[in-house]
C-alpha positions in Angstrom: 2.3 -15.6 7.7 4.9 -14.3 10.2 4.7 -17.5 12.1 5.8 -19.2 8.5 8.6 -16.8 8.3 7.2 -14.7 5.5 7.1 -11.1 6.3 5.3 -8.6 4.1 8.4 -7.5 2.2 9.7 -11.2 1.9 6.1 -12.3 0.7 6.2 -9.2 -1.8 9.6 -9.6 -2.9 9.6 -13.7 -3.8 5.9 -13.0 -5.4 7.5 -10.7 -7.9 10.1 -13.3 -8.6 7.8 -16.2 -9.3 5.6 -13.8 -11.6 8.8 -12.6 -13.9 10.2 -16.3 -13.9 6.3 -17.5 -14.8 6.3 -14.3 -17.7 9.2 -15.0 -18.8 8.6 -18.8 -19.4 5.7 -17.8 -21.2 7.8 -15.6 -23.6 5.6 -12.4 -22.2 8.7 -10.9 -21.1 12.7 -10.7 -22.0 15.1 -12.1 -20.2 16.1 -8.6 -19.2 12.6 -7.3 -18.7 11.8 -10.0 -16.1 15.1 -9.1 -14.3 13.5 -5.8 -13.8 10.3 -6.7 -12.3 12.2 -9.3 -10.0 14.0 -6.1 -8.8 17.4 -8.7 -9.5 20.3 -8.1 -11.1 20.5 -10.3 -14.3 22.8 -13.3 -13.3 21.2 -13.4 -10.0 17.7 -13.9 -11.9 19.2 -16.5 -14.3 20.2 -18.0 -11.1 16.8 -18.3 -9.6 15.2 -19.5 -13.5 18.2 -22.0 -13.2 16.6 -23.2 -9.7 13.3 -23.2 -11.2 14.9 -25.4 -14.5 13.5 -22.6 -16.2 15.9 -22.2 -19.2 17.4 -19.2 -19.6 18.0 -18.9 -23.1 14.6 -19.7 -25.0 16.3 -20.3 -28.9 13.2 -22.8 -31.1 15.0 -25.1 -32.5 13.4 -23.6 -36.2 15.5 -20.3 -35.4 18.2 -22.5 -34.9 17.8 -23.6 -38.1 17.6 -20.7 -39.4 20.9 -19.5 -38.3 22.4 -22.0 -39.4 21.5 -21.9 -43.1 22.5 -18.3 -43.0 25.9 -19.5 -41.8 26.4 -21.6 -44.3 25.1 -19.4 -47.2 27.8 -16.9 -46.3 30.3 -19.7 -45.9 29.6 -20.8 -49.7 30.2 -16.9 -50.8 33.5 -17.1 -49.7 
């Protein structure tokens, strides 16, 4: 693997990234909580999902929804 340019701490170290981003996509971990196992600060791991196209805000479109009929119920109160 040397020979490649992957050294045991490189290999280690982008493994653990690929797993969070991959458990993270899957909705296994938060967006905070895969951070952590990448061992990256937050904006640098929304930087690497980014370079994946892994979104990093995961809202369904039905929670959308949601929120938006809440908004306007407390609109009509007023």
């Amino acid at each position: 693997m040397e020979a490649a340019g992957y050294y045991d701490e490189t290999l280690q170290n982008e493994s653990q990234c690929a797993l969070a981003a991959l458990l993270y996509a899957r909705g296994v971990l938060s967006l905070g909580q895969a951070a952590k196992l990448a061992r990256l600060p937050l904006r640098d791991f929304i930087h690497y999902l980014g370079s994946l196209q892994i979104p990093a805000i995961q809202y369904p479109p039905s929670e959308l929804a949601h929120d938006l009929e809440s908004i306007e119920w407390q609109r009509s109160k007023k």
